[in-house]
N, C-alpha and C positions, 0 to 999 in steps of 0.2 A: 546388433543392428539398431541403431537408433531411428526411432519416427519420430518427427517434431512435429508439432500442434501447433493450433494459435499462441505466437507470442507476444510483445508488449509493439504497441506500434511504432514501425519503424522498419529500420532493417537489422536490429538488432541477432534476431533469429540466422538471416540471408549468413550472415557474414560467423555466425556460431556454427551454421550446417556445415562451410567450407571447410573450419579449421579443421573439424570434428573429421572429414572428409580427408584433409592433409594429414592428420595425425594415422591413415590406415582406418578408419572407421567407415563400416555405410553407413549411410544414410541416407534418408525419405522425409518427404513433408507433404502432408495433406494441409489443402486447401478446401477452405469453406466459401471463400468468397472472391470478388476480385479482388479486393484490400491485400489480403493474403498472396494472391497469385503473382501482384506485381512486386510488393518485397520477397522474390525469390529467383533466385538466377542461374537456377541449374533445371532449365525445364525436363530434362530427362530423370531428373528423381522429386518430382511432383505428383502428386495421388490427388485429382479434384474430387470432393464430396459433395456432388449437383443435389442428392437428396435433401428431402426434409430431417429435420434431429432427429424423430423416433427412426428413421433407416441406419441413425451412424452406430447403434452399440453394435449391429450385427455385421454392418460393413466394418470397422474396426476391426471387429473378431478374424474376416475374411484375411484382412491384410497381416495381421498378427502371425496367421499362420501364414501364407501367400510368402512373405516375405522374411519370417524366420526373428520377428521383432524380441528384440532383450530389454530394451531399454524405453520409454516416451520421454520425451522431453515437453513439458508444456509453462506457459504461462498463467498464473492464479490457476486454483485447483477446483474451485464452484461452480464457475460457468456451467451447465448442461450438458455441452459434448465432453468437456476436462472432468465433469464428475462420475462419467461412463469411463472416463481412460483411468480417472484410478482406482474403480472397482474393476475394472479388467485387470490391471498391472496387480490389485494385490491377491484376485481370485488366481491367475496364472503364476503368478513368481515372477513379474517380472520390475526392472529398478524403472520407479517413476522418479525421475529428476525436475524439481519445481522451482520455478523463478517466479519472485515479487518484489515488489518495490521493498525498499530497504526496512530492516526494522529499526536501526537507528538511521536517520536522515543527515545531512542530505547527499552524501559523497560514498554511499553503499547500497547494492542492492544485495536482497538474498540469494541463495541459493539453498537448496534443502531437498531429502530425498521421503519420499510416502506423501507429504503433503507439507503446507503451510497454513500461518495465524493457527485457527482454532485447531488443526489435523495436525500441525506440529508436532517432532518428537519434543521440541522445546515443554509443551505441555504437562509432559509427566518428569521432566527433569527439575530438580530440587536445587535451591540456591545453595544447600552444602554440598549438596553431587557439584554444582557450578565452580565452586571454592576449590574442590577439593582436586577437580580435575585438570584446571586451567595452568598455564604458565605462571610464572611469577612478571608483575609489573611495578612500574613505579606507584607509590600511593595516588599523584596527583590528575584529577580527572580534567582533562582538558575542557575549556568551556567550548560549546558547541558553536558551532557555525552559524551565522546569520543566512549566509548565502543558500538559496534553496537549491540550485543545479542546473538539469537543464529544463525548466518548464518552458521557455519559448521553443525550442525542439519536441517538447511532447504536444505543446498545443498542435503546432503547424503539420506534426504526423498523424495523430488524431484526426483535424479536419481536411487533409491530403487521402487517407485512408477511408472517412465515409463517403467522400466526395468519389472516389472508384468505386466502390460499393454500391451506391447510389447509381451512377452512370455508366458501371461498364458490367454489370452483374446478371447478365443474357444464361452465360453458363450455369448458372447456381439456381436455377429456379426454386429450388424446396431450401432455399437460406432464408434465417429468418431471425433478427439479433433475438440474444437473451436480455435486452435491454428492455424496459414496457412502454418504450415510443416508437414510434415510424421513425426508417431510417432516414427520410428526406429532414424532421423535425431537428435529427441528432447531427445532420452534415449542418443546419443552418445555425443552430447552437451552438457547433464548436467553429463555425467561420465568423459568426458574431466572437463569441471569446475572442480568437485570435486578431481580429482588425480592431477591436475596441479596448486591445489592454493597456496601450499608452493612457487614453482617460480614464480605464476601469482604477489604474494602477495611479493616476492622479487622486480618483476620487476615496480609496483606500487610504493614502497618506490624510488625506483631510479628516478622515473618520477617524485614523490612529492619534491624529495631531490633537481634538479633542478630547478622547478619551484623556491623553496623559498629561494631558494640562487644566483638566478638571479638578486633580487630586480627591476624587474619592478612591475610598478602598473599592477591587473589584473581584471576581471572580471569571477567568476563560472559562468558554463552554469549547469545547474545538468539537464543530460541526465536521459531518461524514459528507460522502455520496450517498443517497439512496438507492443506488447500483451498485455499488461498493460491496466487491463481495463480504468482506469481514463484515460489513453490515447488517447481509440476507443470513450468512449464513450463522452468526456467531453473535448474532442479539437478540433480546426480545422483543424488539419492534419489529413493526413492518415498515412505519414511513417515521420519517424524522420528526411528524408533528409529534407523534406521538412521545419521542423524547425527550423535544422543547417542552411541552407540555407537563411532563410529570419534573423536571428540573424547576419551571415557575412555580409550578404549584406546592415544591418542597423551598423555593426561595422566597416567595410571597408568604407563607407562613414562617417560616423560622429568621432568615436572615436577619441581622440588625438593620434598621430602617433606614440609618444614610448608607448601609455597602449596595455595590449596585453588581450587575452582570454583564458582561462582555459574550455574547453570541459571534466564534470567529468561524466563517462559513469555507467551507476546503477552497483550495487555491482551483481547483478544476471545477467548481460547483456553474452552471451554467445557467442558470435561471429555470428549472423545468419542475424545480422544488417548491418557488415561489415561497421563498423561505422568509423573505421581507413582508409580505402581507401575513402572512401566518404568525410570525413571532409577535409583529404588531399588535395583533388582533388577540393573540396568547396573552399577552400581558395587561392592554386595554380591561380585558374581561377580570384581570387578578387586581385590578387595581396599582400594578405597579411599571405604568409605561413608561414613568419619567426617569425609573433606574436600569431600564432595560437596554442594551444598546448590541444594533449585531453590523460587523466588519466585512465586508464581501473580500474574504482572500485576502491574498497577498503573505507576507512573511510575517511569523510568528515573533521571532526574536525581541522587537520592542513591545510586544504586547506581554508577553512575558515577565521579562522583565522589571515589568511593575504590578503584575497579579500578584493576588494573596494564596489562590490555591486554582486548582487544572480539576474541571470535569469532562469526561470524555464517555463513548460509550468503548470503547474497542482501537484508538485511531492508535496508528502508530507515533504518529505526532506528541503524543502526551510519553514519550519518551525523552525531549526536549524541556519537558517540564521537570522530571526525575533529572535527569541534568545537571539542573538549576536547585536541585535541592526540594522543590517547591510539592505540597499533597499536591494526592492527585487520586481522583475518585473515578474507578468504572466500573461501567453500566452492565457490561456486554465481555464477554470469554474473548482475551487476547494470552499472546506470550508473555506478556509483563505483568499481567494480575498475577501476582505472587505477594505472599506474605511478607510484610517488611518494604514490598516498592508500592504499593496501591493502600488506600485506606479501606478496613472492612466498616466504617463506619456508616451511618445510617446516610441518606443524603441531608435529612435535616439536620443531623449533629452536625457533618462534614461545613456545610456553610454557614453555623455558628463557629462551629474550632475546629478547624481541621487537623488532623494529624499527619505530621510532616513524613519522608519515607526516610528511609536508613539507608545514609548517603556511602556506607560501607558493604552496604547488602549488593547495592546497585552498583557502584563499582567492580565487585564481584563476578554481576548481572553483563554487564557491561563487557569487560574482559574477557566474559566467556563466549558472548556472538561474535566479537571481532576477532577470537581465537574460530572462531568455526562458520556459520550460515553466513557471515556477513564480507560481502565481497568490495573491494573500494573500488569506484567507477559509477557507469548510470549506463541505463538503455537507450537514451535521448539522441545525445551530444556526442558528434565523431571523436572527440579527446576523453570523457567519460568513457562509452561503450571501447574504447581502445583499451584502456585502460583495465576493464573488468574483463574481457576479452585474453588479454595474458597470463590471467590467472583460473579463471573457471573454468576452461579447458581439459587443463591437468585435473580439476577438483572433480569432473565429470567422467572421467577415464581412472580416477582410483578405485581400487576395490571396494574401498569404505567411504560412508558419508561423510561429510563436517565432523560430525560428534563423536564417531569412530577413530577419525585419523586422530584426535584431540588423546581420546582415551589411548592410544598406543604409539605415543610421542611423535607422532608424522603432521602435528600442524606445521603448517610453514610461515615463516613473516611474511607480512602484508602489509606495503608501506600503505598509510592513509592519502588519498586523494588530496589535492590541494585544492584551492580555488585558482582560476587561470589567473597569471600573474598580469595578464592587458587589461 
C-alpha cells in the first residue's frame, strides 16, 4: 500500500496516485493543508492531518498500521513531517520512494529510494563502483541545455498553492509551514515573483549583458535558497550571509586584484534573504565592491560560460559547471563532491588557481545517474510531468531501486527530454 506525503507543487503527486491506482496498487494521501487537499482528486483516499507536527509522528504510526502501509512516497526528505516518515520507513522496513528536483538539470528530476542529496545511496557509491557498473556509452558528453524547463509552471503553482493555504486552511488549524515566515509573507512573495518576472527577467539580461561585456576574469558563486533543504540540512551554515561572507573574505585576501566575483542568486530566490543589501554591504566592508557583482536569477548557461571557475555550497546547479569542464568548489555535503569532480582545495588557493575536474571521472559520474535516479521530464509542465510519468511508474513498482536494477542488468533506456520544439 502506498501513502503519498507532500509532494512538489502542483498536481504532480494527484496524477502519480492514479497511475499507481491503475497499475493494481492502493493508495492514500495525507494532507496537511488545503494546498494539498485541492491537488488531489480521489477524495475517498485522502487522510487530512488537522494537527500540529509534534501529533504527526504518532498519527502516522496509527495509519501505518490502520492501513497496512509498505511503501511512502514523498517529496524532499528534510521537511519536519518527511523526516518522521523516513525514520518510520527505516525503523519498520518499509520502501521509502523520494522525489527531488533533478541532479543533473534541467530535463530530469530524481527519483531514489531511503532518502536524497545528503541521505543519498549515491553518497557511499564510489566513481569506480560508478565506472564499473554502468552501461557502455559513447565518449562524447553532450553540452548541457540553456533551457531551464518549467519555472513559469512552478512559479504559478507555488503562488496558486500558498494562495489556498492562506485562504481556505479552516481545516488544518495545528498547520504550520516548515518555512521561518508567515504564510501570508510567503503567498505575497511568490505572487510578486510570479507578476514581476517579465521586468525581473529584463532586468537580469542587463546585469548578464554587463558582466560579459566588461571582460574581466570572474568567478560564479551559485546562491542557494535559505529554505532549501540541501541547504539546512547538508551545510554548515545557517543563513547565506554567512556563506557570502566567508567566500569575500577568502576572495578579498587571495584573489588577483583585477579578477572579480559573480554572486548568481537561485532563479526561485524571492527577496526574503535580502541578499542585495547584504552582499553589498559584505564587500563594502572588504574593501572590494567595485569587483563584486550579484545576478538575481534567471539562467546559468551564459554566465558560465565565460567564468573561470564555479563555487557553490551543495546546489545541484554546479553540476552544469562540471559540464563545461570548469573547477568547482563545495562548501557543503552533496552527490557530486567526490574525488576528481570537486576541488579539495583550500578556498584561497581555489580562487588563485583552481583545479580543473576530470572530465572522464564525470562522464563516468554522469552515465551512471542517467543510467539510474535520474528520470527525464519535470514536475511543473503537463508535457514535462507526462513525460516522467511513463517511466517512474514502473521504476516505483520494481523490486529494486535505481541502483539495484543497474547492478542486475534491468536499467532500461530513457530517452532525454527535448526542449518543446514551439
Amino acid at each position: 500500500m502506498f501513502l503519498l506525503l507532500q509532494g512538489p507543487h502542483g498536481p504532480f503527486f494527484d496524477r502519480l496516485g492514479r497511475l499507481l491506482h491503475d497499475a493494481g496498487a492502493e493508495v492514500w494521501r495525507v494532507g496537511f493543508n488545503a494546498g494539498d487537499a485541492w491537488f488531489w482528486s480521489l477524495p475517498d483516499r485522502f487522510l487530512p492531518h488537522p494537527g500540529p507536527a509534534a501529533d504527526w509522528p504518532a498519527h502516522l504510526d496509527r495509519i501505518i498500521t490502520e492501513k497496512g502501509v509498505t511503501d511512502i512516497v514523498l517529496y524532499g526528505d528534510v521537511r519536519p513531517i518527511h523526516a518522521a516518515a523516513r525514520a518510520a520507513a527505516a525503523e519498520r522496513g518499509l520502501v521509502l520512494h523520494v522525489f527531488e528536483e533533478g541532479y543533473l538539470r534541467p530535463f530530469w528530476i530524481t527519483y531514489e529510494r531511503g532518502g536524497s542529496n545528503g541521505f543519498s545511496a549515491l553518497m557511499d557509491i564510489s566513481l569506480d563502483h560508478m565506472r564499473a557498473a554502468q552501461r557502455e556509452f559513447g565518449d562524447e558528453i553532450n553540452r548541457p541545455p540553456a533551457h531551464w524547463g518549467d519555472m513559469r509552471q512552478h512559479k504559478f503553482y507555488g503562488a496558486l498553492y500558498h494562495f489556498l493555504v492562506l485562504t481556505s486552511n479552516r481545516r488544518y488549524p495545528g498547520f504550520t509551514s516548515h518555512r521561518d515566515i508567515t504564510l501570508w509573507r510567503e503567498f505575497r512573495l511568490n505572487l510578486r515573483r510570479f507578476l514581476l518576472s517579465p521586468l525581473d527577467a529584463a532586468r537580469r539580461w542587463r546585469q548578464g549583458q554587463r558582466i560579459r561585456s566588461a571582460g574581466f576574469p570572474y568567478v560564479l558563486v551559485l546562491m542557494q535558497l535559505e529554505h532549501d533543504s540541501s541547504f539546512l540540512a547538508h551545510s554548515p551554515y545557517r543563513r547565506m550571509s554567512e556563506f557570502t561572507a566567508e567566500v569575500l573574505d577568502a576572495f578579498a585576501r587571495s584573489a588577483p586584484r583585477h579578477h572579480h566575483i559573480v554572486f548568481k542568486a537561485h532563479p526561485l530566490e524571492d527577496g526574503r534573504a535580502a541578499l542585495q543589501q547584504t552582499i553589498r554591504e559584505q564587500a563594502r566592508a572588504r574593501g572590494v565592491e567595485k569587483r563584486v557583482h550579484l545576478v538575481q536569477g534567471g539562467k546559468l548557461a551564459a554566465l558560465l560560460s565565460q567564468a573561470r571557475a564555479v563555487v557553490t555550497i551543495n546546489s545541484t546547479s554546479a553540476q552544469q559547471a562540471l559540464w563545461r569542464g570548469l573547477p568547482v568548489k563545495a562548501m557543503g555535503r552533496s552527490v557530486f563532491a567526490k574525488p576528481g569532480l570537486v576541488s579539495d582545495q583550500s578556498l584561497n588557493e581555489f580562487l588563485v588557481r583552481p583545479d580543473p575536474p576530470d572530465t572522464r571521472r564525470y562522464r563516468d559520474y554522469r552515465n551512471y545517474l542517467l543510467d539510474t535516479c535520474q528520470v527525464p521530464g519535470g514536475f511543473y509542465a503537463a508535457r514535462s510531468r507526462a513525460h516522467a510519468l511513463r517511466l517512474v511508474v514502473d521504476m516505483m513498482l520494481d523490486p529494486d531501486d535505481p541502483y539495484a536494477a543497474l547492478e542486475g542488468g534491468r536499467a532500461t533506456n530513457r530517452q532525454q527530454m527535448e526542449p518543446d520544439p514551439r
